[in-house]
N, C-alpha and C positions, 0 to 999 in steps of 0.2 A: 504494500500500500504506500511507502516508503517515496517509491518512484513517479506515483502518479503527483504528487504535489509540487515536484518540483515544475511544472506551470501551471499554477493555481487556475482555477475553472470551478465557477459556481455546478457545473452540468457533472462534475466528479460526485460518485454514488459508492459506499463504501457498506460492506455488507458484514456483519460477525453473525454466525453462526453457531449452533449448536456444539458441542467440545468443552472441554477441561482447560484450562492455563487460562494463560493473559498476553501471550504472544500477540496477538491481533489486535489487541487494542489501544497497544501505542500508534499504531498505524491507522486506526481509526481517527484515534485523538489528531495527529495529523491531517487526515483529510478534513477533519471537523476547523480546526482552530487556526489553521494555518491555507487550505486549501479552499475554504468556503464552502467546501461540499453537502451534501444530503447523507445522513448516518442510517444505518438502518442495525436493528438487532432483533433474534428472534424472540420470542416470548417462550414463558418458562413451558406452559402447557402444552408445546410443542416442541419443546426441546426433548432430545434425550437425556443431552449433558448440559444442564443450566450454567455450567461454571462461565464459559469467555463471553455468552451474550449476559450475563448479571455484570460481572467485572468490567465492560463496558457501559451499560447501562448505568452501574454507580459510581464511574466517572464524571459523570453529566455531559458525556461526547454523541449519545444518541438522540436523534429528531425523531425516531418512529420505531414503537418495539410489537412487532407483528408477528403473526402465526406463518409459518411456513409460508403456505397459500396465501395469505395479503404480501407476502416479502414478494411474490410471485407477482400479482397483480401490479403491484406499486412500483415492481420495475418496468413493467411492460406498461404502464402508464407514463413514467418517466419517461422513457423513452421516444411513447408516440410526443408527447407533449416537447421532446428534443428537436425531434423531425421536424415539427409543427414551427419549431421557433427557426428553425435554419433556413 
């Protein structure tokens, strides 16, 4: 996630998922505070492993913490709404 910041872009979309650790949410934090981006995390009731989307989420680096299938939706919205603006 590291790499995408270095040219900042409101339209950068950074995703943590399901999983153990914290490895991913420095990188999130990045896209968030340095990149402008859209955070997203998954929600506990659809997680298996609630550990990397919690640890992100009580960051305060996440805009949107979703069930699998809205994580689905909200990208594919994001998207058309990218097209839409180009």
């Amino acid at each position: 996630m590291n790499s995408v910041i270095s040219r900042p872009d409101d339209r950068i979309v950074g995703v943590i998922l399901t999983g153990m650790g914290k490895d991913g949410v420095q990188g999130l934090a990045y896209i968030k505070h340095l990149g402008g981006g859209i955070t997203l995390a998954q929600d506990e009731a659809s997680s298996i492993v609630y550990g990397m989307p919690k640890a992100a989420f009580e960051t305060g680096c996440v805009d949107f913490v979703l069930s699998s299938e809205e994580i689905r939706q909200k990208l594919i919205n994001l998207v058309r709404k990218g097209l839409e603006g180009d």
